[in-house]
N, C-alpha and C positions, 0 to 999 in steps of 0.2 A: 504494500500500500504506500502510495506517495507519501512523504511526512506532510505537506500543507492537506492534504484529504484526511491525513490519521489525524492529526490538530483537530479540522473542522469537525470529524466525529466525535472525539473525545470530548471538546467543547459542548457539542449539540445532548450527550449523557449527561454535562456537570448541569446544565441548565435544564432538562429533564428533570433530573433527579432531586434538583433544589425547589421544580414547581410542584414536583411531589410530595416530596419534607410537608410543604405549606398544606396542601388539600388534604394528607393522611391526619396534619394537627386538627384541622378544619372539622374534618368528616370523620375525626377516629369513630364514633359509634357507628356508623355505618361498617368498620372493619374486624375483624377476629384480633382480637391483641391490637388494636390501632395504635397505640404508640411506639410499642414493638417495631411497628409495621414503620412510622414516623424516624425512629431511632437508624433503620436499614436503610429508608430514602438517605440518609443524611450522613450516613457511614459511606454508602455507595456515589454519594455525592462529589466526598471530600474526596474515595475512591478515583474517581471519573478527573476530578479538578489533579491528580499529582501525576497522572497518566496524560494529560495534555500536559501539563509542566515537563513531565520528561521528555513528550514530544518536539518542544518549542525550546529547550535550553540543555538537553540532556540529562545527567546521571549529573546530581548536587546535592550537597550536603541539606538541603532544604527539604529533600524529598522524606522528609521522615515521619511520616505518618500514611506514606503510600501502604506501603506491607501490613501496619496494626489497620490501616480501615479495611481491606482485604477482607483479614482476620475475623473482625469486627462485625463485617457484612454476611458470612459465611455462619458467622454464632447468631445472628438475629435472624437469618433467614430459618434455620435449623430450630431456633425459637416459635416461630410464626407457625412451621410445621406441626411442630407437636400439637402448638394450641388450636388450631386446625381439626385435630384428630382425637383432641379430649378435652373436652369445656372445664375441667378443675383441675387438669397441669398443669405446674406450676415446677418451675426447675431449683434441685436441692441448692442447700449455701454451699457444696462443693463442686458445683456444675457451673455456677456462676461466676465460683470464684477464676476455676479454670476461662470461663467464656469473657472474662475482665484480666487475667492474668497474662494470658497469651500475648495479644498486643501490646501489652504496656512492657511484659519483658523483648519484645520484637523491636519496640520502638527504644526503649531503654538500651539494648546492644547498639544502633546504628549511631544514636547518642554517642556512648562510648567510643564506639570504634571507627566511627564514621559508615556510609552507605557503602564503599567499596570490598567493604567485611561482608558485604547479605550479598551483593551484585559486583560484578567488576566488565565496566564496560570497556572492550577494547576491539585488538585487530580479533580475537576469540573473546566471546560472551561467557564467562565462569559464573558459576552460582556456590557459596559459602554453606557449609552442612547445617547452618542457620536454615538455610532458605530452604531446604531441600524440606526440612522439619515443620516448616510453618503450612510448605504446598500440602502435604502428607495431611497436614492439620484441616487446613481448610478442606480438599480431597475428604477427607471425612466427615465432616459436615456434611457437606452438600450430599453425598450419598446418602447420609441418614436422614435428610428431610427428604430426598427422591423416595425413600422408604415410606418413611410416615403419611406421605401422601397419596398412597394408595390407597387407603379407606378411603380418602375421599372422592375419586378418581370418576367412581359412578353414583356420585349424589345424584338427588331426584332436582336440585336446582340448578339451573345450568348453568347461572354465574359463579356458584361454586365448583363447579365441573371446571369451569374459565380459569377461576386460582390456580387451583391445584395445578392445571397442566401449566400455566405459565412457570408455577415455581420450578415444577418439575425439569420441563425444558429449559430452565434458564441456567437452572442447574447442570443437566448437560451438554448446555450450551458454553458452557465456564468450564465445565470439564477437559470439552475436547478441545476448546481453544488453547487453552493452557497447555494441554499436553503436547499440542503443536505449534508452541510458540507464537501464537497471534496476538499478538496486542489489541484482543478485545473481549478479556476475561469482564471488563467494567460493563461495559455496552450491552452484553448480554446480562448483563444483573440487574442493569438499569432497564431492559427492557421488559424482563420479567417482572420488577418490580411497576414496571407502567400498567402492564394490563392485569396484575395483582391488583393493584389499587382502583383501574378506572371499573374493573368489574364487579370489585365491593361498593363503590361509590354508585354504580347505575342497579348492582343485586337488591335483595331483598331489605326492607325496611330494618330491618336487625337478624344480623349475623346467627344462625342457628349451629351451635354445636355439637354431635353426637355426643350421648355419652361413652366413656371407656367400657369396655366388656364386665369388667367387676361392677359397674355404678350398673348398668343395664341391669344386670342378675338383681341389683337392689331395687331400682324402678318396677321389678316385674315381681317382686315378692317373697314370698315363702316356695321354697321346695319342696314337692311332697313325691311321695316313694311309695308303692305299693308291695311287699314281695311275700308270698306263698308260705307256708308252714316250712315250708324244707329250704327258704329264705334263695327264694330264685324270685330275680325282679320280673312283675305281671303287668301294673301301671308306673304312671310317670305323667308328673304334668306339664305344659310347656318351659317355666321356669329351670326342672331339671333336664329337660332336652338342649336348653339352651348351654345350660352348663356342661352337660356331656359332648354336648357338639364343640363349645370351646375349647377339651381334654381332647378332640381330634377321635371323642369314640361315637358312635352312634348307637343309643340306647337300646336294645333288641329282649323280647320276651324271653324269660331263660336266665341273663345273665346273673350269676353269682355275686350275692349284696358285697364279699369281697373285692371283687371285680370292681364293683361301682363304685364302692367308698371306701374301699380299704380298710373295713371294720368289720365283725361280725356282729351279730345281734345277738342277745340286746346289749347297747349301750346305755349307760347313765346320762341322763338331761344334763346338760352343758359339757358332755363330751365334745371336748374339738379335732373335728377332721381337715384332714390339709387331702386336697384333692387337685392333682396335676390340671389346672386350664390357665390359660391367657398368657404362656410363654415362662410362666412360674407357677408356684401353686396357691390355691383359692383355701382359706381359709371357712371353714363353716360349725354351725354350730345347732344342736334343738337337740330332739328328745322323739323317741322309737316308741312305741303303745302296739301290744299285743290287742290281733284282731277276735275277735269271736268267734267260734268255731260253729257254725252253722251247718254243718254237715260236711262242708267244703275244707275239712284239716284245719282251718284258723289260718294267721299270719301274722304279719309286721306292717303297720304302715309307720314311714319316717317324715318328720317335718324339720326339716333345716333352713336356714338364711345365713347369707355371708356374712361375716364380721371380718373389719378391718383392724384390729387389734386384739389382744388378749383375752380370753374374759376369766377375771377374780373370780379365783374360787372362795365359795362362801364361806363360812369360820365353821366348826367342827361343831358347836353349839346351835346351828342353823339348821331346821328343819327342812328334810330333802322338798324339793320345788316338786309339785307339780306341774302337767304338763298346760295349764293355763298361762304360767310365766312364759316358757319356750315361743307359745306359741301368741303373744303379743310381742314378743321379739320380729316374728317375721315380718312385721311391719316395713315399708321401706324406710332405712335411714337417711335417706337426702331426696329432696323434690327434685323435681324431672326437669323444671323449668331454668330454675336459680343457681341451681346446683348446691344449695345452700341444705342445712339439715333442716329433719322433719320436725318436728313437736318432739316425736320420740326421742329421734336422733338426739336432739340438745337436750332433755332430759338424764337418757342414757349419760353423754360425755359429764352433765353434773355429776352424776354419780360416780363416774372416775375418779373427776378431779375434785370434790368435795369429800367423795363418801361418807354421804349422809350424817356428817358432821362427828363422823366418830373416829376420822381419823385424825383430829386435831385433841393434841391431851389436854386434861381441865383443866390445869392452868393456864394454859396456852390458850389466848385471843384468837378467834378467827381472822381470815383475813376477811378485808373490808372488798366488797364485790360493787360494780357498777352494773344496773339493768337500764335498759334502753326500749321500749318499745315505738317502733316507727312504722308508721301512715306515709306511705310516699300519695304524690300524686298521681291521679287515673293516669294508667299506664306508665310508671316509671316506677314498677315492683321492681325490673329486671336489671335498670339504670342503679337502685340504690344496692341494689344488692351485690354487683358484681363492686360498685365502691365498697363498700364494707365491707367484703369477703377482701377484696386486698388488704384494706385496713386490720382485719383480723389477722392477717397472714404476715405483716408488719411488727405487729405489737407480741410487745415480750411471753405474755401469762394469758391470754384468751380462753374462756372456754369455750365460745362457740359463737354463731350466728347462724339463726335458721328462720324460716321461713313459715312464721305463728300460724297466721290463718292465711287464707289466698290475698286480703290487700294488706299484712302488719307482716313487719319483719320485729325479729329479736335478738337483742345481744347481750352477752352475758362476757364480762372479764374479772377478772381478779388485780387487787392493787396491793396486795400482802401487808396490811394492817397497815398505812400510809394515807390518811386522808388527803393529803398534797397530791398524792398520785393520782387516787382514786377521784379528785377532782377536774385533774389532768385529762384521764381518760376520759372523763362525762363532757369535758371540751372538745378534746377529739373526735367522738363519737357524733355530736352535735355537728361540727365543720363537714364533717365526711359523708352527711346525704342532703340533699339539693333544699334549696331554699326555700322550694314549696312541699313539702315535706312537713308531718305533724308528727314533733317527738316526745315523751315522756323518756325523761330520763330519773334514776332514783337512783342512792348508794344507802346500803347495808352490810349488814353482817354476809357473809360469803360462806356460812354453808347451807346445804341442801333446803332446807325448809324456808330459809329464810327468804335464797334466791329465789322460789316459787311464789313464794307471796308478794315477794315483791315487783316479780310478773305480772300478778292479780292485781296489784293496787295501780299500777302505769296504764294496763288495759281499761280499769275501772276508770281512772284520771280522764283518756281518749274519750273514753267514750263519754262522757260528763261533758265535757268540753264542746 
């Protein structure tokens, strides 16, 4: 390519991608992750802007932030994916740290050593085992969001169908350039990222995300299990077809309750089974009841729902549960919508983090809890909630946020006997959902009884009002 033509391209990406930056700030609700989305215009920008630099004055100590936006573009695209492919991912503090660490030590090396340590431009092009490292880095990214975005590959909306493939293609469109030395690894980033954006901006009114396979199992319920005196599975309801289809087995009359659960019968109520699905294994839990023997030998039928954590065994003083507990567990624990928990759900997590107030000794003060109940306005359940699910995801000691009734959300934190804090958080929690928004905020005592009541008395407040 002439260099006054690679110039004018590179230039035509940096001014692309900068009027992108602005429309993705503009229109983030309209996008999956929109600032995510925001953050990659702007990485891929600064991208596009040191690749016309290079074109117009060569290899100079200036170009030092060419390789970390790379970097940089390559982790937020890989971002964008996921969130694409699961409405509550959300990436650990050690994926982050690495997705923040990369560039700043890529750009900290050429700092030190100057740019002819990563590149050295001459009568032969060398590249420094820096560089070799960083491609290898990026190279993997991008395959992993070309991955991720198969699920969505045949969504039912076609401007999600448009994403995906731009990402995808843009992604092996940086692939192959790269491999073959074309200096227009940006141009393809900045182009995917064009019709990323213009096809969320013209798609549907709000961005809809599948849920992950383990959250589906919870949207759809309890698992129930039929199997024979001689504990060969007979029935099965869609919920456990779903999860046997996830193990890669397909559920068949006959099969041995070993086979399916890798347990025999009977088990004790709040026995936990770990059963191979969704690339790991699925975590579950309930309780097995002998059937009646009506002429037909008797049987087993089982009722299970997935937990995402442990579940406490009760104290040795506790009388054994019947199977009425088991089986309000199967309730879902997070709403389909919000992704936010159910009524259960946040109850449930009190009782973790509380334990019904008996995990605190009597001398020992509870800590001080902040309750929140908010009223957003007709239609912005989904607006306040995806803010305060980040805010929750931010703050140090949370118990939870979920979604009360279909128009009230709820939130529940901890300020560890600190009224200063605990007044802190009821400011934050306030800023953090929109101005038309009706909130009752109240601080108490922080265990179990108290934060329920004081549930009651915020809903009571609302509704008074």
């Amino acid at each position: 390519m002439a260099s006054q033509l690679a110039l004018a391209v590179h230039v035509v990406a940096l001014v692309v991608a900068a009027a992108l930056t602005v429309v993705a700030l503009v229109r983030r609700d309209r996008l999956v992750a929109g600032r995510t989305v925001a953050l990659a215009c702007a990485s891929a920008a600064a991208w596009a802007g040191h690749v016309a630099w290079f074109e117009a004055s060569g290899l100079s100590r200036g170009l030092l932030l060419w390789l970390p936006a790379v970097g940089a573009t390559c982790g937020l695209l890989w971002t964008v994916a996921r969130r694409m492919t699961d409405a509550t991912w959300r990436p650990s503090r050690a994926v982050v740290a690495l997705l923040v660490a990369e560039p700043l030590v890529v750009a900290a090396w050429q700092v030190l050593l100057g740019p002819h340590a990563v590149v050295s431009v001459g009568a032969i092009v060398s590249f420094g085992p820096l560089f070799a490292v960083h491609t290898a880095y990026c190279f993997a990214l991008l395959l992993l969001a070309v991955l991720a975005l198969a699920r969505r590959s045949n969504d039912r909306e076609g401007a999600v169908r448009l994403q995906a493939a731009a990402l995808q293609w843009g992604a092996v469109a940086a692939l192959v350039t790269e491999a073959m030395r074309l200096q227009l690894t940006d141009v393809a980033a900045v182009a995917a990222l064009t019709v990323f954006v213009g096809a969320g901006v013209r798609g549907p009114a709000r961005p809809v995300v599948p849920p992950s396979p383990d959250r589906l199992l919870d949207d759809l319920g309890a698992l129930v299990l039929a199997f024979d005196a001689g504990r060969r599975l007979v029935e099965w309801n869609r919920p456990a077809e779903l999860l046997l289809a996830l193990a890669g087995r397909e559920p068949r009359v006959g099969d041995a309750v070993a086979d399916v659960l890798g347990v025999d019968l009977p088990f004790s109520d709040g026995t936990v089974l770990e059963v191979p699905a969704v690339g790991g294994t699925t975590r579950l839990t309930g309780f097995c009841h002998a059937l009646y023997d009506a002429g037909d030998g008797g049987g087993w039928s089982v009722v299970l729902r997935r937990i995402g954590r442990p579940v406490p065994s009760a104290p040795p003083s506790a009388p054994a549960a019947g199977p009425a507990v088991p089986a309000l567990r199967s309730l879902p624990e997070h709403d389909a919508e919000t992704g936010l928990l159910t009524p259960l759900g946040l109850v449930e997590q009190l009782g973790v983090h509380l334990g019904g107030g008996a995990a605190h000794l009597e001398d020992t003060p509870p800590p001080r809890a902040v309750v929140a109940i908010v009223e957003p306005a007709p239609g912005g359940v989904a607006r306040d909630a995806r803010t305060l699910g980040r805010w929750a995801e931010a703050h140090a000691s949370p118990v939870g946020v979920a979604r009360w009734t279909s128009g009230r959300l709820a939130v529940v934190a901890l300020a560890e006997r600190d009224a200063r804090q605990a007044e802190a958080i009821a400011r934050d929690v306030r800023a953090a959902v929109s101005a038309d928004a009706r909130i009752e905020v109240l601080l108490g005592d922080g265990d179990l009884a108290a934060v329920l009541s004081l549930i009651g008395e915020a809903e009571g407040r609302l509704a008074a009002d």
